[in-house]
Legacy VTK file of the C-alpha trace (Angstrom):
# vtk DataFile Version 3.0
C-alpha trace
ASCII
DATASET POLYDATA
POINTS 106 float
1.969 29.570 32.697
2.521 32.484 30.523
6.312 34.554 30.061
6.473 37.730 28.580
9.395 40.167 27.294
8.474 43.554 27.545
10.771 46.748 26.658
10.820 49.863 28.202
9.314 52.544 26.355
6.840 55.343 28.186
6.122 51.894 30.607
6.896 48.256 29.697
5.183 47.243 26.553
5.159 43.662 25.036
8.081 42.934 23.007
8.512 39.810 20.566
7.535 37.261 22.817
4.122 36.366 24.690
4.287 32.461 25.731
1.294 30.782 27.066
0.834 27.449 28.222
-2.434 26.374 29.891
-0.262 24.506 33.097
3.073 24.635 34.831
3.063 20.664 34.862
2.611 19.843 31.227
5.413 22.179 30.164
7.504 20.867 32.830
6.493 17.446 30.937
6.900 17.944 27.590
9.742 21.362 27.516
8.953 21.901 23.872
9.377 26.214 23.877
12.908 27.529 22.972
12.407 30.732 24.640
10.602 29.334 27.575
13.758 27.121 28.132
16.271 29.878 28.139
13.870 31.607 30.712
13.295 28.663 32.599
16.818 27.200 32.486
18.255 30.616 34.033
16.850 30.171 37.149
16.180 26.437 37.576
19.015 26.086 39.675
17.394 28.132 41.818
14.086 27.049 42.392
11.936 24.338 43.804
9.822 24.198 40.528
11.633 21.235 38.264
8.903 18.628 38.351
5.066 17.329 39.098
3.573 16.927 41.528
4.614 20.767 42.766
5.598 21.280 46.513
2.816 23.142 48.330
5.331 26.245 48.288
6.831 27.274 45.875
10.216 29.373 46.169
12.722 31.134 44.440
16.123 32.019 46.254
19.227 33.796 45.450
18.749 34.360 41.977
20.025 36.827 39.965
19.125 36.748 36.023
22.599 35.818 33.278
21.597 38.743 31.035
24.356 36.121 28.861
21.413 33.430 28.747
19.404 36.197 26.116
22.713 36.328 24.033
20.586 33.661 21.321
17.941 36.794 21.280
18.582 39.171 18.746
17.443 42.073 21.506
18.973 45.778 20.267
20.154 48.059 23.588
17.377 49.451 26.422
15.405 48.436 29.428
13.585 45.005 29.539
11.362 43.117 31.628
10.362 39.364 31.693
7.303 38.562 33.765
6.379 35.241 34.422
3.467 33.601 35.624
2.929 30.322 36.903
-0.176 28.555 37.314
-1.493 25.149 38.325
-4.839 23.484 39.264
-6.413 26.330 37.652
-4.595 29.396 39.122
-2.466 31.534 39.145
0.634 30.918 41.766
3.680 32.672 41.248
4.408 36.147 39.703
7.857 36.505 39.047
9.677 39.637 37.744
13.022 40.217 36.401
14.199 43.613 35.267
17.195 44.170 33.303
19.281 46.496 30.758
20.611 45.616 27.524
24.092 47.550 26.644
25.554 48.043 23.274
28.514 46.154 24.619
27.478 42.909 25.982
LINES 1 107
106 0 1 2 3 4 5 6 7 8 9 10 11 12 13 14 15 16 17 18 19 20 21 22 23 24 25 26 27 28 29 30 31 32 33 34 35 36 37 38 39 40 41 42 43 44 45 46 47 48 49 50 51 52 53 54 55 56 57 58 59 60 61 62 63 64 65 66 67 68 69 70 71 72 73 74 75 76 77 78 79 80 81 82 83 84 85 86 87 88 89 90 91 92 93 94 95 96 97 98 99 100 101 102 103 104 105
C-alpha cells in the first residue's frame, strides 16, 4: 500500500507525505499511520476494504473526498492530489485518485 499527497505545480509533485506499507492487510491489522487514517477513514464508509481476508473485488462507490478530514494538515491554498495504491499477495490492486483544491477560506 503506498498514499501520496502531491501539489500542483507545472504537474503534481510529491508534497509532505509519501506512506508505504509493504500490504493492505497488515495495516488494516495494526492502523498505526496518522495520515494514513485520515485518508483511509474518509472513505471507509464507502468501500468494501475494512478487513482480511479481502473480497475478490474490490470497490469503491459514491464517494466524494471531506476536503474537512485534511483540516489536522497544515496544507497552505492550491491544487492537490492523493493517490493511493493498494496492494496484496504481492501486487498491486487498486489505484485510487482523488483530486482536490485547497481555498484560503476553508
Amino acid at each position: 500500500m503506498r498514499i501520496q499527497l502531491l501539489k500542483r505545480a507545472s504537474g503534481y509533485k510529491p508534497f509532505l507525505y509519501d506512506v508505504s506499507h509493504s500490504d493492505l492487510c497488515v495495516y488494516l491489522d495494526r492502523r498505526n499511520h496518522p495520515f494514513v487514517n485520515i485518508i483511509f477513514n474518509s472513505f471507509a464508509n464507502h468501500t468494501n476494504v475494512n478487513k482480511c481476508p479481502l473480497p475478490s473485488e474490490l470497490c469503491v462507490e459514491h464517494f466524494r473526498f471531506p476536503v474537512k478530514a485534511l483540516d489536522l494538515l497544515p496544507l497552505p491554498p492550491g491544487d492537490y492530489a492523493i493517490y493511493s495504491t493498494f496492494s496484496y499477495d504481492r501486487r498491486e490492486q487498486v489505484l485510487l485518485k482523488v483530486f482536490f483544491t485547497i481555498t484560503e477560506f476553508r
